[in-house]
mmCIF entry with sequence, helices, sheets and N, C-alpha, C, O atoms, coordinates in Angstrom:
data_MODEL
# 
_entry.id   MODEL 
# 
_entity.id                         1 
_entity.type                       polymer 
_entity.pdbx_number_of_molecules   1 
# 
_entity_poly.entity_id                      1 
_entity_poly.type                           'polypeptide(L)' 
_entity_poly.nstd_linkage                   no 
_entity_poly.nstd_monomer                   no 
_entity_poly.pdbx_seq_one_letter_code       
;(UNK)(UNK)(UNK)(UNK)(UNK)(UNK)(UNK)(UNK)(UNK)(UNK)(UNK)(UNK)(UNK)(UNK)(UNK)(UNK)
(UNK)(UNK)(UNK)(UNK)(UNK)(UNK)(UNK)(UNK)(UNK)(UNK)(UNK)(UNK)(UNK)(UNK)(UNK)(UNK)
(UNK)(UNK)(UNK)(UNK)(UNK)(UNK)(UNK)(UNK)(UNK)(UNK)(UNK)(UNK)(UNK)(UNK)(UNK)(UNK)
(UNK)(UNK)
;
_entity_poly.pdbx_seq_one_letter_code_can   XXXXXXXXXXXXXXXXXXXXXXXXXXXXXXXXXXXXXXXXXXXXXXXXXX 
_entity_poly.pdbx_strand_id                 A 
# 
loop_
_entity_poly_seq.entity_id 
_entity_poly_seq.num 
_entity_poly_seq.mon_id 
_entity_poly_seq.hetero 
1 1  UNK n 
1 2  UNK n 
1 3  UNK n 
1 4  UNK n 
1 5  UNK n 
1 6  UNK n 
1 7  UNK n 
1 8  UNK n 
1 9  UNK n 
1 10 UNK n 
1 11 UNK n 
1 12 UNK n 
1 13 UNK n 
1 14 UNK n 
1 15 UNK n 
1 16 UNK n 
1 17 UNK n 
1 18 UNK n 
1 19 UNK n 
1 20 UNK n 
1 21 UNK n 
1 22 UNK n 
1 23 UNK n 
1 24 UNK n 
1 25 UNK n 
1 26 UNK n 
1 27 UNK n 
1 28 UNK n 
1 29 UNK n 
1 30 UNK n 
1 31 UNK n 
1 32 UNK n 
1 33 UNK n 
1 34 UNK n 
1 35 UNK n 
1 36 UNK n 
1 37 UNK n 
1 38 UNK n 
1 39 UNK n 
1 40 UNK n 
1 41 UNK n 
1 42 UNK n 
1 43 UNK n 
1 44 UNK n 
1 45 UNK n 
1 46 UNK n 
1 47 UNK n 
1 48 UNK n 
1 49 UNK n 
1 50 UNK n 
# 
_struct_asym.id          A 
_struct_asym.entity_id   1 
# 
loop_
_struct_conf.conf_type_id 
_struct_conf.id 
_struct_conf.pdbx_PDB_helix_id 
_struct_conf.beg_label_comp_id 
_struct_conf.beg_label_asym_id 
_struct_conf.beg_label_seq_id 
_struct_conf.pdbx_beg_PDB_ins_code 
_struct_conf.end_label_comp_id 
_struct_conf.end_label_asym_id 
_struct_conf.end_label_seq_id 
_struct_conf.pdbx_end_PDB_ins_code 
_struct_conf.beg_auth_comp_id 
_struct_conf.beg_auth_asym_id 
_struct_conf.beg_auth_seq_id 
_struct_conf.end_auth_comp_id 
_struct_conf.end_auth_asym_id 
_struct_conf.end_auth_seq_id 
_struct_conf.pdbx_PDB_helix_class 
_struct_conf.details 
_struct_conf.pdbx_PDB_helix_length 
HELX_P HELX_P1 AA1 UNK A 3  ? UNK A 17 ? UNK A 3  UNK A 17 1 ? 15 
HELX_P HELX_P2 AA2 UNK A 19 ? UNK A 45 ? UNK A 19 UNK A 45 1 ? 27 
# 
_struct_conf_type.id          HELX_P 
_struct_conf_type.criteria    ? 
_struct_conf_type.reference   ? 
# 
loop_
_atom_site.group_PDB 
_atom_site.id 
_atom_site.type_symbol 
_atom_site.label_atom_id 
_atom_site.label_alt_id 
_atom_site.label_comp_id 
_atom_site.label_asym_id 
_atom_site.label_entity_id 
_atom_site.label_seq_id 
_atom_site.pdbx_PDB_ins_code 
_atom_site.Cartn_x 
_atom_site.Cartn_y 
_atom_site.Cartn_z 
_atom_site.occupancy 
_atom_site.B_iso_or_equiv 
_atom_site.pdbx_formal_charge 
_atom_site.auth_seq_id 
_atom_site.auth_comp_id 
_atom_site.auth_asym_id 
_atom_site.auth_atom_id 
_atom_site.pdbx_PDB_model_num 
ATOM 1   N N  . UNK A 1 1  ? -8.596 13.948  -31.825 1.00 0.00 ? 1  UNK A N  1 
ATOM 2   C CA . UNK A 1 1  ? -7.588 12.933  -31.593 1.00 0.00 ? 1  UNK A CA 1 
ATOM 3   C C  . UNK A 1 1  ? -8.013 11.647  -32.301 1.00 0.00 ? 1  UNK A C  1 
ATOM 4   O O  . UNK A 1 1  ? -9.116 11.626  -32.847 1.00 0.00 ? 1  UNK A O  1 
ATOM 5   N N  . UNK A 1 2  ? -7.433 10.861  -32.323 1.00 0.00 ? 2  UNK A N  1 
ATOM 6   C CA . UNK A 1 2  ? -7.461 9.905   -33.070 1.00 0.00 ? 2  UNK A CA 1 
ATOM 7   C C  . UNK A 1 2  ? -7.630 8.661   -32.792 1.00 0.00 ? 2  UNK A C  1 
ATOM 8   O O  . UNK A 1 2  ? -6.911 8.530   -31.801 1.00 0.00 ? 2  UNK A O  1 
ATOM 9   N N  . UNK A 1 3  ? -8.206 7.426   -33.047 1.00 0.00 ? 3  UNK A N  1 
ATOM 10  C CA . UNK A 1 3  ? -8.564 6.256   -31.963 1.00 0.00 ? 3  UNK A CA 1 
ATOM 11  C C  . UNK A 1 3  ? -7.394 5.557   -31.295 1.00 0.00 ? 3  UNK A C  1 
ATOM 12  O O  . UNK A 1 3  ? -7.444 4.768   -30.351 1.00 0.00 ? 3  UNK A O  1 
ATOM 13  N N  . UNK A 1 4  ? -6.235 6.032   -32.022 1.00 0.00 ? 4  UNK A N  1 
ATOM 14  C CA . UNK A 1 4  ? -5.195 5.056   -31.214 1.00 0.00 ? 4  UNK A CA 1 
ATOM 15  C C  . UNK A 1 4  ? -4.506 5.550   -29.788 1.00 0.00 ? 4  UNK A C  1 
ATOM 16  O O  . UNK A 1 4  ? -3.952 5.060   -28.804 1.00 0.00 ? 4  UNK A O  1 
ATOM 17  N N  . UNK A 1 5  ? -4.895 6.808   -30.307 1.00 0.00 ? 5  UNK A N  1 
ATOM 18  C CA . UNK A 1 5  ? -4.248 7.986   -29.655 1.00 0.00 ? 5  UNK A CA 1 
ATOM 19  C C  . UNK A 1 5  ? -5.084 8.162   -28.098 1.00 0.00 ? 5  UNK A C  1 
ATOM 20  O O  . UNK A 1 5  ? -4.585 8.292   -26.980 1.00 0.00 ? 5  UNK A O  1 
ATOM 21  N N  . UNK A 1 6  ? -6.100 8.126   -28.386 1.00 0.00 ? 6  UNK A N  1 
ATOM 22  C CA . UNK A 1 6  ? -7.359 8.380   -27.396 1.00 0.00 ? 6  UNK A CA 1 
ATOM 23  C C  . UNK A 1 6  ? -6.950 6.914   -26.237 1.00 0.00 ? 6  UNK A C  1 
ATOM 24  O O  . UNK A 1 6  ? -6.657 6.857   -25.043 1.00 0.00 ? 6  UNK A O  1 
ATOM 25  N N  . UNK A 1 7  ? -7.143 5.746   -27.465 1.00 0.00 ? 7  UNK A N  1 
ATOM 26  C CA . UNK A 1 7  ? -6.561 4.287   -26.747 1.00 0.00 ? 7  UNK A CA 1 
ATOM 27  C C  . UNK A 1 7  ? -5.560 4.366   -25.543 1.00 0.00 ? 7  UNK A C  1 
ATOM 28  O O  . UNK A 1 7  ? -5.807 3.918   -24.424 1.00 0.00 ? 7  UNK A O  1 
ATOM 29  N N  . UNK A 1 8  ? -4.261 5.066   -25.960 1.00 0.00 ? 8  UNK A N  1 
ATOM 30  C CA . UNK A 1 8  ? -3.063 4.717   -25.606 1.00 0.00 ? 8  UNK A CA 1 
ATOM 31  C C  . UNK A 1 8  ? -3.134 5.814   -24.420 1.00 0.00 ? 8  UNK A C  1 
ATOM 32  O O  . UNK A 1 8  ? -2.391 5.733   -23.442 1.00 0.00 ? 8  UNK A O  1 
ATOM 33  N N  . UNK A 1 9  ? -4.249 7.025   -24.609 1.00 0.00 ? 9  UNK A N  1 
ATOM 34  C CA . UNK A 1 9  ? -4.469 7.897   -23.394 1.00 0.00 ? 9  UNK A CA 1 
ATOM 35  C C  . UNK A 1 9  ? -5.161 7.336   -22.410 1.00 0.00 ? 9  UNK A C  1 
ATOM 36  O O  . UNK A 1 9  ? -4.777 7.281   -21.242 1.00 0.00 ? 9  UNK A O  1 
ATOM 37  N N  . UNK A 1 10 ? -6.031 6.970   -22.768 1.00 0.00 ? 10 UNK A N  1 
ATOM 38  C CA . UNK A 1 10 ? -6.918 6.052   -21.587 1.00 0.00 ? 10 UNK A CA 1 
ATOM 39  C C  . UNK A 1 10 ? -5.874 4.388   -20.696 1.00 0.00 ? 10 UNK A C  1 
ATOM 40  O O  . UNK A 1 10 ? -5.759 4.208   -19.484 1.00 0.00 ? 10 UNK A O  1 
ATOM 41  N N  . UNK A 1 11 ? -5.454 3.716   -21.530 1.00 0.00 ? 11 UNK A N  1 
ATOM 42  C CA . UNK A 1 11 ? -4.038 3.142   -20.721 1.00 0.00 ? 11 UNK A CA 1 
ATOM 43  C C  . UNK A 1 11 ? -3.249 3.491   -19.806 1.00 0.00 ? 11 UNK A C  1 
ATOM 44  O O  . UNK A 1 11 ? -3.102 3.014   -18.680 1.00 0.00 ? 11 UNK A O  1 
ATOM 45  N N  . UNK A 1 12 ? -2.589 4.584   -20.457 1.00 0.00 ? 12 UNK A N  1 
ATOM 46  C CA . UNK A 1 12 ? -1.908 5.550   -19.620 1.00 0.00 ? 12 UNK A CA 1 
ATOM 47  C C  . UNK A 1 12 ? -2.642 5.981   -18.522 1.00 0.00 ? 12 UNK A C  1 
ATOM 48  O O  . UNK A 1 12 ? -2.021 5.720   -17.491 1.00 0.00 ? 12 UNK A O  1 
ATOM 49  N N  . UNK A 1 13 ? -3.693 6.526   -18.310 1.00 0.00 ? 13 UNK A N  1 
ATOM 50  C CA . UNK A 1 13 ? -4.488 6.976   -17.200 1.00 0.00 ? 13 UNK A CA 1 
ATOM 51  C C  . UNK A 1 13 ? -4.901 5.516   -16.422 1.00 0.00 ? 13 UNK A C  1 
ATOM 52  O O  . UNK A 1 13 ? -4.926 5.638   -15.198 1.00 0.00 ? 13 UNK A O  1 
ATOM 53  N N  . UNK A 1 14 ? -5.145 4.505   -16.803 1.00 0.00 ? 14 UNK A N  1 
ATOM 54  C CA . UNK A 1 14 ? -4.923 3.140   -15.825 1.00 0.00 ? 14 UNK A CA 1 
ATOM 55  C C  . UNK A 1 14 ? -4.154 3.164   -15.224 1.00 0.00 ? 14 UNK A C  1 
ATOM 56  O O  . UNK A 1 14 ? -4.139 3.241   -13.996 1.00 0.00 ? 14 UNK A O  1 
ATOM 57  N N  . UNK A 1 15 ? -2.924 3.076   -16.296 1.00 0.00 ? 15 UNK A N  1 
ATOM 58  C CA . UNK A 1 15 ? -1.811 2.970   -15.416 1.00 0.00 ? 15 UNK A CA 1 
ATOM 59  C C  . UNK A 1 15 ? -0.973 3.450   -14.323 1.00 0.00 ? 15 UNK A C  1 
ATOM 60  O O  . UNK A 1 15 ? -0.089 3.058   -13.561 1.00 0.00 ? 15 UNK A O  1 
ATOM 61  N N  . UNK A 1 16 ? -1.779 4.651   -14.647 1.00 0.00 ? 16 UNK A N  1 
ATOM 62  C CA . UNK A 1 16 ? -1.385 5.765   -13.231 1.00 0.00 ? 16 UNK A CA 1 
ATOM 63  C C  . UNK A 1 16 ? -2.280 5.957   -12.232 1.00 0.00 ? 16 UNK A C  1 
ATOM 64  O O  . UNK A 1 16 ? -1.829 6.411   -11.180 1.00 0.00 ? 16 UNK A O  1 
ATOM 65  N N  . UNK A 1 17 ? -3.381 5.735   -12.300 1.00 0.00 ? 17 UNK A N  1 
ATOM 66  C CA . UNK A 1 17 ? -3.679 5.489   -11.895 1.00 0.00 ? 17 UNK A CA 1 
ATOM 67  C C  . UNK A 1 17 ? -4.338 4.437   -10.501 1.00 0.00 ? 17 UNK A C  1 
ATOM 68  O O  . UNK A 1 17 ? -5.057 4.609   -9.517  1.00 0.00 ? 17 UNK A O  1 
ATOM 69  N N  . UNK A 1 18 ? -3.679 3.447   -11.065 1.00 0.00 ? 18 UNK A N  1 
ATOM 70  C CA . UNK A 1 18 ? -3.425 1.846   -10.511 1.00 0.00 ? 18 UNK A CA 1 
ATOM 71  C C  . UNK A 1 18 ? -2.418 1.839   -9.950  1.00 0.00 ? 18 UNK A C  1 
ATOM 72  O O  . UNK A 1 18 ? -2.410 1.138   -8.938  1.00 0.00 ? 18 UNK A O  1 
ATOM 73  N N  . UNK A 1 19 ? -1.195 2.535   -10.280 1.00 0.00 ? 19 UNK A N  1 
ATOM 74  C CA . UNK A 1 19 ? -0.058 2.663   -9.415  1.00 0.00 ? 19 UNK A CA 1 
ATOM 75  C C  . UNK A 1 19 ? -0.398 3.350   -8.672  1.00 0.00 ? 19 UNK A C  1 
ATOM 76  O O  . UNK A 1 19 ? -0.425 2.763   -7.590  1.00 0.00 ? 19 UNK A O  1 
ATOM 77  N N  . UNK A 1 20 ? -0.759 4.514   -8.574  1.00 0.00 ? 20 UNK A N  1 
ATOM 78  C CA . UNK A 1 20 ? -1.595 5.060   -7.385  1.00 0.00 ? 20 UNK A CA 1 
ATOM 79  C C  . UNK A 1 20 ? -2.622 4.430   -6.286  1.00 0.00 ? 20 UNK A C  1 
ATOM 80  O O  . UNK A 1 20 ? -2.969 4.930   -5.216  1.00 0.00 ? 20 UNK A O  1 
ATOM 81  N N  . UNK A 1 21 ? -2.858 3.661   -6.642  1.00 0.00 ? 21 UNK A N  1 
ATOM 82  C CA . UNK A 1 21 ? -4.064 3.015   -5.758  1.00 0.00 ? 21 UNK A CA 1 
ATOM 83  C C  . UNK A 1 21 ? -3.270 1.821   -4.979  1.00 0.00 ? 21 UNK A C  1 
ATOM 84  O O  . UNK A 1 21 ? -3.404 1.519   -3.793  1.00 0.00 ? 21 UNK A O  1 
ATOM 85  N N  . UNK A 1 22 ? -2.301 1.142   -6.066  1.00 0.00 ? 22 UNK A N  1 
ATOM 86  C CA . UNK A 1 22 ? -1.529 0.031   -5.205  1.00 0.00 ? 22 UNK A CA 1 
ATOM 87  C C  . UNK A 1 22 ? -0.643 0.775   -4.299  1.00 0.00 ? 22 UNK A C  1 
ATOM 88  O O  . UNK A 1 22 ? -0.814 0.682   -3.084  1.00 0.00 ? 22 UNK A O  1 
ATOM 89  N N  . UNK A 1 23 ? 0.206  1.441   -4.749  1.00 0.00 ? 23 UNK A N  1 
ATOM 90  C CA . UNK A 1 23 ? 1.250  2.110   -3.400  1.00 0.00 ? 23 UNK A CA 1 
ATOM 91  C C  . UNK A 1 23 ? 0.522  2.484   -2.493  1.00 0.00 ? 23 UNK A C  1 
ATOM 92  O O  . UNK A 1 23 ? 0.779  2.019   -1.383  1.00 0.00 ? 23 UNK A O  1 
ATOM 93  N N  . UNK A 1 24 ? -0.679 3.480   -2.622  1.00 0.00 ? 24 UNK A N  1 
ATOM 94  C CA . UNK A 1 24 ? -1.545 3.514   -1.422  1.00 0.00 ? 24 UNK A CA 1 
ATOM 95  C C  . UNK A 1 24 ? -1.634 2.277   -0.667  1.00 0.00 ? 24 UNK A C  1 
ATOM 96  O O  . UNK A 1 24 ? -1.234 2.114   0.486   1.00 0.00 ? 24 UNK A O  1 
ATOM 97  N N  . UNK A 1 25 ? -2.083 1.590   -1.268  1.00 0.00 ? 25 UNK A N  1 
ATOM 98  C CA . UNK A 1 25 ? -2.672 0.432   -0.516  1.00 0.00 ? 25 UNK A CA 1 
ATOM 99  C C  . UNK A 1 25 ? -1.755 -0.561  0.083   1.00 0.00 ? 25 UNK A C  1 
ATOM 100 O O  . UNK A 1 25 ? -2.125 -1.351  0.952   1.00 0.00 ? 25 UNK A O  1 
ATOM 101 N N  . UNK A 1 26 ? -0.431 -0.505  -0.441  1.00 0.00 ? 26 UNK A N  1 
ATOM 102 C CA . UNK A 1 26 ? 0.377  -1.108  0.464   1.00 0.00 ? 26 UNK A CA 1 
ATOM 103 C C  . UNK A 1 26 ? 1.109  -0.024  1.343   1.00 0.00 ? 26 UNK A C  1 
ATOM 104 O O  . UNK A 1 26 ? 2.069  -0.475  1.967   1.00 0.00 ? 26 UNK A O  1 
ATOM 105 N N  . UNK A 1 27 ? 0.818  1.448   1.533   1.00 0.00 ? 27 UNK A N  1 
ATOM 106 C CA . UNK A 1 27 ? 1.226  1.981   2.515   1.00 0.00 ? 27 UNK A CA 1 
ATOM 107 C C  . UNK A 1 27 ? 0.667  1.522   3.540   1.00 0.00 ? 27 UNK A C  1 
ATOM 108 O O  . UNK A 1 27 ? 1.180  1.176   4.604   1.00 0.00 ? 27 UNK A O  1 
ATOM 109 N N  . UNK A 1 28 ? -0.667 1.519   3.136   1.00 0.00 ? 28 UNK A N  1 
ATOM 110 C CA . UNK A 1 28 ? -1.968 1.528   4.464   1.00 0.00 ? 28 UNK A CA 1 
ATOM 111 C C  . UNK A 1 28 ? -1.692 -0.049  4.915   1.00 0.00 ? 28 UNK A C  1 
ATOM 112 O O  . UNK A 1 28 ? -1.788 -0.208  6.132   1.00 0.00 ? 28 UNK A O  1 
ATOM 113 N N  . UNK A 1 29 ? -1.435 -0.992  4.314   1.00 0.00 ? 29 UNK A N  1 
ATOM 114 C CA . UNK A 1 29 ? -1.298 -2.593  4.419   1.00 0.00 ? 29 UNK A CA 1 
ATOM 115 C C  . UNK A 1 29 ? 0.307  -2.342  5.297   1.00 0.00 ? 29 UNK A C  1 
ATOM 116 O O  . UNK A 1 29 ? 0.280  -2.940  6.373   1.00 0.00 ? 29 UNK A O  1 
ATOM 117 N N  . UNK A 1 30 ? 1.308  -1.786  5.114   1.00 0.00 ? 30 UNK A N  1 
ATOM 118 C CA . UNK A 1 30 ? 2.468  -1.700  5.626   1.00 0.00 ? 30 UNK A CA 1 
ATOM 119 C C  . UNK A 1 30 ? 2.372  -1.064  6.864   1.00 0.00 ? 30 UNK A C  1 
ATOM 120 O O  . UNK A 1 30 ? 2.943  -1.699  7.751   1.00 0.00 ? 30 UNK A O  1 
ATOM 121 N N  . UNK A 1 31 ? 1.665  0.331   7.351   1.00 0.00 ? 31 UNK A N  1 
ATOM 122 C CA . UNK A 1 31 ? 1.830  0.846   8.523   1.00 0.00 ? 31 UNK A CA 1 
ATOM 123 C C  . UNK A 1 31 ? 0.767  -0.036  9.619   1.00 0.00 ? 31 UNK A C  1 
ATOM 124 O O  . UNK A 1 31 ? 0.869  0.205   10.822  1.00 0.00 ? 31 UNK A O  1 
ATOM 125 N N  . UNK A 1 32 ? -0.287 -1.102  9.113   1.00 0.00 ? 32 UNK A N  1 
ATOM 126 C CA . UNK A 1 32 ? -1.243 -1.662  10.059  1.00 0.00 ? 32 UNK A CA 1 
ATOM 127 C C  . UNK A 1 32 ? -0.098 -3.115  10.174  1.00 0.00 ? 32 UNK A C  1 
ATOM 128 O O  . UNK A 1 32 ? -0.286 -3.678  11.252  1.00 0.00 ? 32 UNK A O  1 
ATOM 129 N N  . UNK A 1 33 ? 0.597  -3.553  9.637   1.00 0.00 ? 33 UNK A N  1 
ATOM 130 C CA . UNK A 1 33 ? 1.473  -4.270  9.893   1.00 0.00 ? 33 UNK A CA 1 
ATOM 131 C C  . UNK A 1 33 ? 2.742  -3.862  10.802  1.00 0.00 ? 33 UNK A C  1 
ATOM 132 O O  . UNK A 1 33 ? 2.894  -4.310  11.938  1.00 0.00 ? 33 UNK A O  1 
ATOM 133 N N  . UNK A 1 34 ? 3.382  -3.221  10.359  1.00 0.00 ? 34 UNK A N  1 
ATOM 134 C CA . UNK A 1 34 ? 4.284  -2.263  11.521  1.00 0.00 ? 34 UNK A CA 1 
ATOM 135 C C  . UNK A 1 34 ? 3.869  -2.295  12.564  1.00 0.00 ? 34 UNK A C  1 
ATOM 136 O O  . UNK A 1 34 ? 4.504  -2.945  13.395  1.00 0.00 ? 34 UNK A O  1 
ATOM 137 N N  . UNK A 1 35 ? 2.334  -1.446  13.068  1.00 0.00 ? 35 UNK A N  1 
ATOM 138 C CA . UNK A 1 35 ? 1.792  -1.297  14.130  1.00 0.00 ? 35 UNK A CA 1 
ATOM 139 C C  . UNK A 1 35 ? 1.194  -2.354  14.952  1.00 0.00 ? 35 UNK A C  1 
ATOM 140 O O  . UNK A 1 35 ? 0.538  -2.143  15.972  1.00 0.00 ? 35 UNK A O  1 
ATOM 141 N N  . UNK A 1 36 ? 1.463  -3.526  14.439  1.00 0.00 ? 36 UNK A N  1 
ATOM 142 C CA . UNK A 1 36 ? 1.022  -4.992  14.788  1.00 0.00 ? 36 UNK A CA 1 
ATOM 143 C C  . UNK A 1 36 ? 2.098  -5.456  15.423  1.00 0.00 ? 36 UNK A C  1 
ATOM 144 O O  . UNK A 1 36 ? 1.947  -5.940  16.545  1.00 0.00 ? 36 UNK A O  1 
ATOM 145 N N  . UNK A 1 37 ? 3.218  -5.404  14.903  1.00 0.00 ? 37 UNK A N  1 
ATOM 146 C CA . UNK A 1 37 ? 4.619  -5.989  15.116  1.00 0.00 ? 37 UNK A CA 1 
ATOM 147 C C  . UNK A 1 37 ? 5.132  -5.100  16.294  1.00 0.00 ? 37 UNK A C  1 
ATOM 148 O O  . UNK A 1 37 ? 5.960  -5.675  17.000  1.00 0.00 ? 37 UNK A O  1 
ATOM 149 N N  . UNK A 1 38 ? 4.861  -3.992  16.610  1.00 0.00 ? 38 UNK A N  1 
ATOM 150 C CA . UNK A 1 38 ? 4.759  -2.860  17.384  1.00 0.00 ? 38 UNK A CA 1 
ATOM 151 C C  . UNK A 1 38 ? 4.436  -3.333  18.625  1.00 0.00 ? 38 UNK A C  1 
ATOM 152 O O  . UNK A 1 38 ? 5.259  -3.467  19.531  1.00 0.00 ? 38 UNK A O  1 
ATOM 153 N N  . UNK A 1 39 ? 3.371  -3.568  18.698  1.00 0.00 ? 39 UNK A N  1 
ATOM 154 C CA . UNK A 1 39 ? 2.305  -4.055  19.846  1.00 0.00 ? 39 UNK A CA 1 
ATOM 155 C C  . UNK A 1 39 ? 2.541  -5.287  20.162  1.00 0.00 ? 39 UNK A C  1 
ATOM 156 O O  . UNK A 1 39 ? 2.208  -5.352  21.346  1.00 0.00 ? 39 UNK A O  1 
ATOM 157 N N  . UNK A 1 40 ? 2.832  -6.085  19.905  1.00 0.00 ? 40 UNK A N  1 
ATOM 158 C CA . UNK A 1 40 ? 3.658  -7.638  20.024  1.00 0.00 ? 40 UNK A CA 1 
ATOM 159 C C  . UNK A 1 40 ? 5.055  -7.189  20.939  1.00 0.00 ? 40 UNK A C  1 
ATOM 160 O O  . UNK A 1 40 ? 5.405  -7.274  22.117  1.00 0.00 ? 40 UNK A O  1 
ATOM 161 N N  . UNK A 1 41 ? 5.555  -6.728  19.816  1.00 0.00 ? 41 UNK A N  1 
ATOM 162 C CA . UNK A 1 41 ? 7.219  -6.503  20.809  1.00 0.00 ? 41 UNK A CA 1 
ATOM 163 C C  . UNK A 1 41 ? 6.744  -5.798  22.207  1.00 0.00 ? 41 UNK A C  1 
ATOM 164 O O  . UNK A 1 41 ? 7.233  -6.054  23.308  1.00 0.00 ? 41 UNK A O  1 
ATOM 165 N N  . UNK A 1 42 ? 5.863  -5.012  21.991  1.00 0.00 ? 42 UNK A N  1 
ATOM 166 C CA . UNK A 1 42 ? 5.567  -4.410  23.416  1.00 0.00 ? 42 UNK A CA 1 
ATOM 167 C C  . UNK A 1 42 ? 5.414  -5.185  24.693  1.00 0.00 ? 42 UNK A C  1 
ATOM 168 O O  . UNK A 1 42 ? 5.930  -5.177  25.811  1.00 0.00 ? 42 UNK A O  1 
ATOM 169 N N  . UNK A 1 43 ? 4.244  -6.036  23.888  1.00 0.00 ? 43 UNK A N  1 
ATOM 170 C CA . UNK A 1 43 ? 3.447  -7.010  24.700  1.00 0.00 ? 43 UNK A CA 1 
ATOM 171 C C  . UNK A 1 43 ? 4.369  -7.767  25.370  1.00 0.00 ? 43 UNK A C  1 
ATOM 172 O O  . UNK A 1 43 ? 4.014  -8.148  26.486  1.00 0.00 ? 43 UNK A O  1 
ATOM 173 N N  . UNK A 1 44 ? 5.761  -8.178  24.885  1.00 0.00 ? 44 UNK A N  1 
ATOM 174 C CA . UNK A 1 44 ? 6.409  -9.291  24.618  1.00 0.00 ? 44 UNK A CA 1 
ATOM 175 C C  . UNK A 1 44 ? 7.607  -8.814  25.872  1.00 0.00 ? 44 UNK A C  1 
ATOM 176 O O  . UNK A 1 44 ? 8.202  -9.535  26.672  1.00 0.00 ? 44 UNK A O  1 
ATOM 177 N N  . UNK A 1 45 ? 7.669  -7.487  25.696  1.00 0.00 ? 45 UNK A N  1 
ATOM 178 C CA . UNK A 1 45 ? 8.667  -6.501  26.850  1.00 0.00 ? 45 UNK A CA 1 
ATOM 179 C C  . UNK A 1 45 ? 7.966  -6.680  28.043  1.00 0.00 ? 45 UNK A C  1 
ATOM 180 O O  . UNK A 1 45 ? 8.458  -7.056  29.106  1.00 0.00 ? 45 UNK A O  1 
ATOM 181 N N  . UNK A 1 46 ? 6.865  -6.413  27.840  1.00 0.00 ? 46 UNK A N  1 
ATOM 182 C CA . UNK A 1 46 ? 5.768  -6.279  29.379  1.00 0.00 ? 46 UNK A CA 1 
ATOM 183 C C  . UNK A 1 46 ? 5.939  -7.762  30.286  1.00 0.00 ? 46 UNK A C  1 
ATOM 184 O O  . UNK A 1 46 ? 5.778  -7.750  31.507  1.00 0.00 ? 46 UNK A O  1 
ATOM 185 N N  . UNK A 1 47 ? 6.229  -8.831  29.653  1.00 0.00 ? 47 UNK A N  1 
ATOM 186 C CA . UNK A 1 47 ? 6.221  -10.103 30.389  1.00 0.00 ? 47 UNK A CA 1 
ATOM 187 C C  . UNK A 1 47 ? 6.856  -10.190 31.202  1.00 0.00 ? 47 UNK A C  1 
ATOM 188 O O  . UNK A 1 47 ? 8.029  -9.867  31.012  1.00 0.00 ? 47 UNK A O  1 
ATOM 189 N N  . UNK A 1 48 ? 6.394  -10.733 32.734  1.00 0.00 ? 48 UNK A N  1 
ATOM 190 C CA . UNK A 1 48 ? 7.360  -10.649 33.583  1.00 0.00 ? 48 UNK A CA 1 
ATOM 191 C C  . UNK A 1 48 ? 8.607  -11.968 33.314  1.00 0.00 ? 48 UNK A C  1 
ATOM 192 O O  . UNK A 1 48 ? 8.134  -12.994 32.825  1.00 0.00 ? 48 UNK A O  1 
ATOM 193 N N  . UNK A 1 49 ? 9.815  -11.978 33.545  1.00 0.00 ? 49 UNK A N  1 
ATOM 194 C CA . UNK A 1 49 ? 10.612 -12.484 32.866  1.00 0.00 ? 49 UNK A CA 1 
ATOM 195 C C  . UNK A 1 49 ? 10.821 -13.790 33.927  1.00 0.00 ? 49 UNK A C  1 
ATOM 196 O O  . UNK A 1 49 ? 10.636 -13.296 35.039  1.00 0.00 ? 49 UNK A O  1 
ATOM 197 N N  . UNK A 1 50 ? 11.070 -14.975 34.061  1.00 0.00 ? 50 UNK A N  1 
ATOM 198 C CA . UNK A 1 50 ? 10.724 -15.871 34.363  1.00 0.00 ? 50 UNK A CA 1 
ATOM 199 C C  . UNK A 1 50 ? 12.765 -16.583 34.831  1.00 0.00 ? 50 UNK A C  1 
ATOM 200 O O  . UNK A 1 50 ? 12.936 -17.719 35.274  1.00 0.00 ? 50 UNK A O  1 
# 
């Protein structure tokens, strides 16, 4: 293969890479948030109401 070629393969594998790692990471950042907001509303039900 050829150097540009090799170049533009190794990019490509960043790039998919990295999108891979960010969507992960805002799954995992999104469901510990959910589950925060979760536990609040709960908390927030449990109060005796005044």
């Amino acid at each position: 293969m050829t150097g540009p070629a090799v170049l533009l393969m190794l990019l490509t594998i960043l790039i998919v890479w990295g999108g891979l790692a960010a969507s992960t990471t805002a799954l995992v950042l999104r469901g510990k948030r959910e589950a925060a907001a979760a536990r609040a509303h709960q908390r927030k039900e449990e109060e005796p109401q005044a």
